[in-house]
N, C-alpha and C positions, 0 to 999 in steps of 0.2 A: 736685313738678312738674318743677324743673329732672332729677332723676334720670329720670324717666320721659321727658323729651325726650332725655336721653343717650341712654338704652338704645334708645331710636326710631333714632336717628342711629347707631349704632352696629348693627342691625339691617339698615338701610339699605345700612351701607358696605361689610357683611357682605356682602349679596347685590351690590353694585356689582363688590367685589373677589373674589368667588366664581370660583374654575378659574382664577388671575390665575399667572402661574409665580413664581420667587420672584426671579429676576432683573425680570419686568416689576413685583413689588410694590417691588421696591427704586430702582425708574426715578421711578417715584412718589414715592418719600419723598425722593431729589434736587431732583424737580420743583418741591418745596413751598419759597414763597423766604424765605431767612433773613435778609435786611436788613430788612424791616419783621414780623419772626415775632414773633409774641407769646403768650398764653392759645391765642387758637385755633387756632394752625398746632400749638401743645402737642396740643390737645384730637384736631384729625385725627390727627397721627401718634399718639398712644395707638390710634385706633382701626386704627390699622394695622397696630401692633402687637400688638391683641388678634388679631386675622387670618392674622397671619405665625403668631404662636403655633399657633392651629384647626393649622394645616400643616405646622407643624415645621421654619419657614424661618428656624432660627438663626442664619443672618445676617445676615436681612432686620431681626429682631429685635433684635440687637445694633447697628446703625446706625441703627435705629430710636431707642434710648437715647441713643446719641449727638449725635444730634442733636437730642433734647430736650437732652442735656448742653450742647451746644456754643448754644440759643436762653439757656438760662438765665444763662449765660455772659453772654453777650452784654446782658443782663437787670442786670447784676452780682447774681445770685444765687449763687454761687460755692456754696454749702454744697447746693443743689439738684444744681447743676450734680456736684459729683465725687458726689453719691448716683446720679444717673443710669451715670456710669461706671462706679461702684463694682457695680451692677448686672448689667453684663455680665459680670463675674467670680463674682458670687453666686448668677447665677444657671446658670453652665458654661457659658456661649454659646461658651466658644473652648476648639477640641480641635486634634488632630492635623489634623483636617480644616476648619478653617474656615478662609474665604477671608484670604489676606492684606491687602485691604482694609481688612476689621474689626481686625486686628492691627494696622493701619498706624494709621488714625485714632484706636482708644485710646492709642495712646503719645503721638498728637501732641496729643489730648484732654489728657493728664496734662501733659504737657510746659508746653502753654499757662494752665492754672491753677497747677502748682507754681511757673512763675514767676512769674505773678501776685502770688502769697504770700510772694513773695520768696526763696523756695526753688530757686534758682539753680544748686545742684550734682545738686539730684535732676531738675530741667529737662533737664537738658543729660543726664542718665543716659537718659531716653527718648528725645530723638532719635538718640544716639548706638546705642541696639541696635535701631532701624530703618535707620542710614544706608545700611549696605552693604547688607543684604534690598532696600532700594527702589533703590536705582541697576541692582543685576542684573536687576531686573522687566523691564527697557525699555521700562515706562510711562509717558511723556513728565511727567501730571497729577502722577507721586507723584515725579517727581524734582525735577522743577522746585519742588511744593509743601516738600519735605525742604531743598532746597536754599533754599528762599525764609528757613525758619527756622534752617538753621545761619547763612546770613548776617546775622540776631537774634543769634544765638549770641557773633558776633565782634564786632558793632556798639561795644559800649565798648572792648576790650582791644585787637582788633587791626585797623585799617579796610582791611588788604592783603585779609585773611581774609575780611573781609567781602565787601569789593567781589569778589572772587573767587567768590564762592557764589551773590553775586546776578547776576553777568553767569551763571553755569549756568543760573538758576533764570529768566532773561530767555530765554534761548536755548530751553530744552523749554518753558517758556510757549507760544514762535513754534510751535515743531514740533506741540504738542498743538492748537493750533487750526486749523495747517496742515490737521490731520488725514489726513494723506493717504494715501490706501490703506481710507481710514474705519475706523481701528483704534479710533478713542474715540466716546463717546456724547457728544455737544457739549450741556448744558444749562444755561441761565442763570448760576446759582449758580457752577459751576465755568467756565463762560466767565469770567465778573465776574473771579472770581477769580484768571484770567490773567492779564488787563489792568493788574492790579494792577503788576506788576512793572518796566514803564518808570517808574513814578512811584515806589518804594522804589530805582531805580538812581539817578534822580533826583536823591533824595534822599540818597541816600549822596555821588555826587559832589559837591552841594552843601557836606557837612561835610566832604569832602578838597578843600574850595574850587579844586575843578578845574568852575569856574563852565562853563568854554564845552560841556562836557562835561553839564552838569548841565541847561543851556538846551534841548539836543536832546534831553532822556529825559522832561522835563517838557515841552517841548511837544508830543512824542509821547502823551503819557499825559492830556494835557488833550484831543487829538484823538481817544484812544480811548473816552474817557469818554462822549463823545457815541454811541458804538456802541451801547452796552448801559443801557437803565433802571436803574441799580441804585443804593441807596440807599450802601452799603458802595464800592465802586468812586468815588461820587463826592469817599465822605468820602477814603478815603486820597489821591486829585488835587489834589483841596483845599490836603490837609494841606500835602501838598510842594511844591506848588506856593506857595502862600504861606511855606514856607520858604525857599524859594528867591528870592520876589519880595522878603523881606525881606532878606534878606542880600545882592541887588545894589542895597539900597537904594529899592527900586521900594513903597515905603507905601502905593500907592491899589490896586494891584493885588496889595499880599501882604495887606493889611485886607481887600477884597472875598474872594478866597479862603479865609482863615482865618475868616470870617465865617458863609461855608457851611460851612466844618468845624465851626466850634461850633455852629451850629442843627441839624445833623443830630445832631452828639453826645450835645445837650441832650434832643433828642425822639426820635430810635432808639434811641442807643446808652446806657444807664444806667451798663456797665463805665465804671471810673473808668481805665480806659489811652486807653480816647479821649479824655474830658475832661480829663484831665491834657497830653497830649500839645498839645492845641490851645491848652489852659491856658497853657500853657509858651509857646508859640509868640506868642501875644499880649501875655504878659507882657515877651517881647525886644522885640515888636516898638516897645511904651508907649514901653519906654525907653528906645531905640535917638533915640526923638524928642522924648524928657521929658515925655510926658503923666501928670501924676505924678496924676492920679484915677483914670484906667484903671490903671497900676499897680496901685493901691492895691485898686481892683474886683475884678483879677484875680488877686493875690496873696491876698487872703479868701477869693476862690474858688477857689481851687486849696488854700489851708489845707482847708476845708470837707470839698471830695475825700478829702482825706487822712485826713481824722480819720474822715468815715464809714467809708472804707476800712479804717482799722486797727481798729476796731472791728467792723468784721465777721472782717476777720480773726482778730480774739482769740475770737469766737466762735465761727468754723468753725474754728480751732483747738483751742479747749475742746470741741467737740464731738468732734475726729478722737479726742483725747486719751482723752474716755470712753467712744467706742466700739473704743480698743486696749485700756482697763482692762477692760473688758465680754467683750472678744474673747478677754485674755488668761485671765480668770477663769473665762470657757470652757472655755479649752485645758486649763486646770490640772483642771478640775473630771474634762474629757473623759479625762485623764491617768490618772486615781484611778478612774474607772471602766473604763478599758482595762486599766489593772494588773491589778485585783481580775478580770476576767475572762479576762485571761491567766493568773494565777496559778490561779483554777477550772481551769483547760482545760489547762495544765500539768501540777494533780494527778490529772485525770480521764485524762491520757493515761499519765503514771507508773503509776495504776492499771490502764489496761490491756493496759499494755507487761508489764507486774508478772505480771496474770492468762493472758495471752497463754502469758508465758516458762514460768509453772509446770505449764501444761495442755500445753504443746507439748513440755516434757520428760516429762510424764508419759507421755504418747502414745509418745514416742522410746524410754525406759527395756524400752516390752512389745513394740518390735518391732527390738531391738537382735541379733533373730535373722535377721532379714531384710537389712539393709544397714549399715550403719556408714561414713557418708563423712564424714571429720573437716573444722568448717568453716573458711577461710581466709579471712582479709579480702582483698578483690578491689582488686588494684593500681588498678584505673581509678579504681573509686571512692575512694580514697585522695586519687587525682589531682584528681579533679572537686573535692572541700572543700577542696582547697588554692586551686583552680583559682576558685570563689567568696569564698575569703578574700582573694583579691590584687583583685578587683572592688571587694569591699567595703573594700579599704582603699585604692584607686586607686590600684593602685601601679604605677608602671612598667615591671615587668615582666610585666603582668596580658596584654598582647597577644600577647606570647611566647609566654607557656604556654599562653594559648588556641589557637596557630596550631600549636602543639605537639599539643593536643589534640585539635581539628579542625581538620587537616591543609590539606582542601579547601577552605574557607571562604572563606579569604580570596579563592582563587582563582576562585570562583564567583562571586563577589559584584563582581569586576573583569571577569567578565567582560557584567555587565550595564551599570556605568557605571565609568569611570575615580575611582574616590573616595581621598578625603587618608585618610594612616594616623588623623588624630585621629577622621575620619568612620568608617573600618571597624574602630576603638575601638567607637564608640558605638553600631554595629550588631551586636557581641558583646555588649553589655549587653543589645539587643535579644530577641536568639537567647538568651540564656541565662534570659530569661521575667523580668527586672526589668521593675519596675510605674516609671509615671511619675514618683513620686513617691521611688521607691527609688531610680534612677540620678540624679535631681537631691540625694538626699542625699549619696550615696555619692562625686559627679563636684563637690561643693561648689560647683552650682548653682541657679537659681529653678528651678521648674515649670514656667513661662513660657516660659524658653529650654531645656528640654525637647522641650515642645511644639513651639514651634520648631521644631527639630533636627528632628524626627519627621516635620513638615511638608515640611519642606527635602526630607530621603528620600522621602517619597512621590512628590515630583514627578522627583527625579533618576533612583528605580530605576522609574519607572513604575509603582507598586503600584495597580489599581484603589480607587478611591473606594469602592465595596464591600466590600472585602476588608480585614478587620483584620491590622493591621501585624503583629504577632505572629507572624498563620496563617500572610502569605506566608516570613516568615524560618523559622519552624520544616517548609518546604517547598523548603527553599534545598538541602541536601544527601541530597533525594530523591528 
C-alpha cells in the first residue's frame, strides 16, 4: 500500500515538474526548508531527484543528495549523511562541466562531518581547496558562507583569525541580502542563513571579552531574528546570546535564552553539536551560581551526548573501514584482471606486428626491382617520445621542449587569455590528448583537482559548454 501511494506521489510530481528547466528544479529543492526537515522533506526531494535524473540535470541532482546529506546530518545520522555525499561521486555527477556550486557545497558537506568525527586535519583540507575558487566567484552567499567556516577553522587556536574571517563573512552576509542589482535569488534557507553571522561575531567577541563589542552584534542578531521564521536562525540567537547574557552575569536573561536553545535542540536538532554546545553553555552557567543539581543534570547529559556520539562514530567508522577493505579488494581484483587482459592484447599485437613484418617484407623482397628507399627513423618522432616521457615524469623541462616542439602554442593560447606558465603547463597535457586521470597521475594530483583545473579553463579560454575540451585544443594551431 505504502509503495503504491509512492509511486502515485511520485507520478504526481512527475507531471507537476514536467518542462521545469533545471535552474527552476533547483530553485525548488532550496525552497524546501531545512530547520524542521525530516522523513518527508527526505521523501519530496528523492522525488525530485527521480525528475532531474528523467532529464539529465546533473546538478540539480547532485544538490539534490546533498541535501538529503546535509537533513540527515542535521538528524545526527552521520553514516546516511556521508552515503548521500559519497553518492554524488559514485554516481559522476561532477565533470569538467559542473557547476561550481555542487563542487562548493560537497567539500563544505565533507568539511562539516569530517569534523564532526573529529577529523580536524582532513576538515580543514576541504575548505581550504574551495577558499580561493570561492572568493574569485564574487558571489557574495559563498564568500561570506567559506568565510563563516574558516572562522570555525580558527575559533580554538587563533581568535585574531577568527575574528578576522567572521567580520568578511558579516560583511558579504550585508551585500548578499543588499542584493543589489538583483544578482542573487534571496530564499528563506539562505536568508536565515545570513542572519546568522551578527550573532557568531557576537559571539566571538564575547570570548575575546571585548563585551561592549559583543552587546551591539547580539542585539543586532536578537533584532534579526525577528525578520525570518526560522527554526536554525533562532537556535544560534539563542545560543549567543545566552552566552553573552551569562558572562555579563545577567542569569534571568542568559537561562531564558539558553532555554530556547535547548528545546529547539532537543526537538529539531538530533546532531549532538547542538546539544552539546547548549549543554556546555548551561552547565557554566549552574555553576557560575552553584546550583549544584542542574550541574549534575547537565553534566549526565552531556556524558550521554558523548557516549551516543562515540558510538556512532565507531560505527561509521567500522563501516568507512569496510567499505575501503571491500574497495581495496576490488582494486586488487580489478588489477589481475587488467593485467591478464593487457598481457592477451600485448601478445595479440606482438603477433600482428610479427605477421604484419613477415608479409610486408615478403611483398618488398618481389618488388625490390621497382624502388628501394632505405628506411630512416624520423627525427620528430624521436622527439615526440622524449617529448611524452618528460610529461610523464613531470619534469621541468617538459614545457621547454614542448614549446620547442610546438612553436606557436604557447603564443596562441595567450593570445586568448593571459594564463600563468603552471596553467599553459597544464593545457600541454591537454593538447597532447592525456585523459583525466593520466595528468592527475602523472602531475601527483586527485582527479578532483583536475577536474577543477579543467573547469577553471573553460571559463578563462571561453570554450563552449558544448564543445569537448580536447576538440577545441587539438583546433588551437589550426
Amino acid at each position: 500500500m505504502i509503495k503504491k501511494i509512492f509511486f502515485l506521489f511520485f507520478l504526481i510530481s512527475s507531471f507537476f515538474y514536467a518542462q521545469q528547466t533545471e535552474q527552476e528544479m533547483k530553485n525548488i529543492l532550496f525552497d524546501i526548508d531545512f530547520s524542521g526537515a525530516g522523513p518527508k522533506e527526505i521523501e519530496k526531494i528523492d522525488s525530485l531527484i527521480a525528475v532531474c535524473k528523467k532529464d539529465s540535470y546533473n546538478d540539480c541532482v547532485a544538490l539534490g543528495y546533498l541535501k538529503i546529506a546535509n537533513i540527515y546530518d542535521k538528524m545526527n545520522d552521520t553514516k546516511k549523511s556521508f552515503y548521500y555525499i559519497n553518492k554524488v561521486e559514485n554516481e559522476n555527477l561532477m565533470n569538467s562541466d559542473t557547476d561550481f556550486e555542487v563542487i562548493f557545497y560537497v567539500h563544505l558537506q565533507k568539511s562539516f562531518l569530517y569534523r564532526k568525527l573529529g577529523e580536524r586535519v582532513a576538515s580543514f583540507k576541504e575548505l581550504d581547496e574551495i577558499y580561493d575558487k570561492a572568493m574569485k566567484t564574487g558571489n557574495a552567499y559563498f564568500i561570506y558562507l567559506i568565510n563563516r567556516q574558516y572562522a570555525d577553522k580558527y575559533i580554538e587556536t587563533d581568535s585574531k583569525l577568527s575574528l578576522k574571517y567572521s567580520k568578511i563573512a558579516y560583511k558579504f552576509s550585508k551585500i548578499y541580502r543588499e542584493n543589489k542589482g538583483n544578482h542573487y535569488r534571496i530564499d528563506k534557507n539562505r536568508l536565515s542563513n545570513s542572519y546568522k553571522t551578527s550573532a557568531y561575531l557576537g559571539g566571538i567577541y564575547t570570548d575575546l571579552n571585548k563585551l561592549d563589542s559583543a552587546r551591539i552584534y547580539i542585539e543586532e542578531a536578537i533584532h534579526n531574528e525577528k525578520k525570518v521564521d526560522d527554526i536554525s536562525l533562532k537556535y544560534i540567537t539563542s545560543l549567543y546570546a545566552g552566552r553573552y547574557f551569562r558572562v555579563i552575569k545577567n542569569v534571568e536573561q542568559a537561562q531564558y535564552y539558553l532555554w530556547i536553545a535547548k528545546n529547539i535542540a532537543k526537538n529539531y536538532f538530533k546532531s549532538e553539536n547542538y546539544q552539546i554546545a547548549v549543554g556546555d553553555e548551561l552547565n557554566a552557567l549552574y555553576e557560575s551560581i552553584g546550583q549544584k543539581d542542574s550541574i549534575g543534570y547537565y553534566s549526565n547529559w552531556l556524558v550521554g551526548i558523548e557516549k551516543v556520539n562515540r558510538e556512532q562514530n565507531q560505527t561509521l567508522n567500522d563501516a568507512v573501514d569496510k567499505q575501503n577493505e571491500l574497495e581495496n579488494s576490488n582494486r586488487k581484483k580489478e588489477t589481475k584482471k587488467l593485467f591478464f587482459i593487457l598481457s592477451l592484447s600485448i601478445a595479440a599485437c606482438l603477433l600482428f606486428i610479427f605477421l604484419f613484418l613477415y608479409y610486408y617484407r615478403k611483398h618488398k623482397s618481389k618488388n625490390l626491382d621497382k624502388i628501394d628507399i632505405p628506411h630512416q627513423p624520423s627525427v620528430d618522432e624521436s622527439a615526440f617520445k622524449e617529448l611524452i616521457q618528460l610529461a610523464k615524469e613531470n619534469n621541468p623541462e617538459f614545457l621547454t621542449r614542448f614549446n620547442e616542439y610546438y612553436p606557436h602554442f604557447s603564443e596562441e593560447l595567450l593570445k586568448v587569455f593571459p594564463l600563468k606558465i603552471s596553467e599553459i603547463r597544464f593545457c600541454a597535457y591537454i593538447y597532447l590528448n592525456f585523459s583525466t586521470k593520466e595528468i592527475a597521475e602523472y602531475t601527483f594530483t586527485s582527479v578532483r583537482t583536475v577536474q577543477t583545473k579543467k573547469y577553471n579553463l573553460r571559463k578563462k579560454l571561453n570554450i563552449p559548454g558544448d564543445m569537448d575540451i580536447y576538440v577545441w585544443f587539438s583546433k588551437l594551431l589550426k
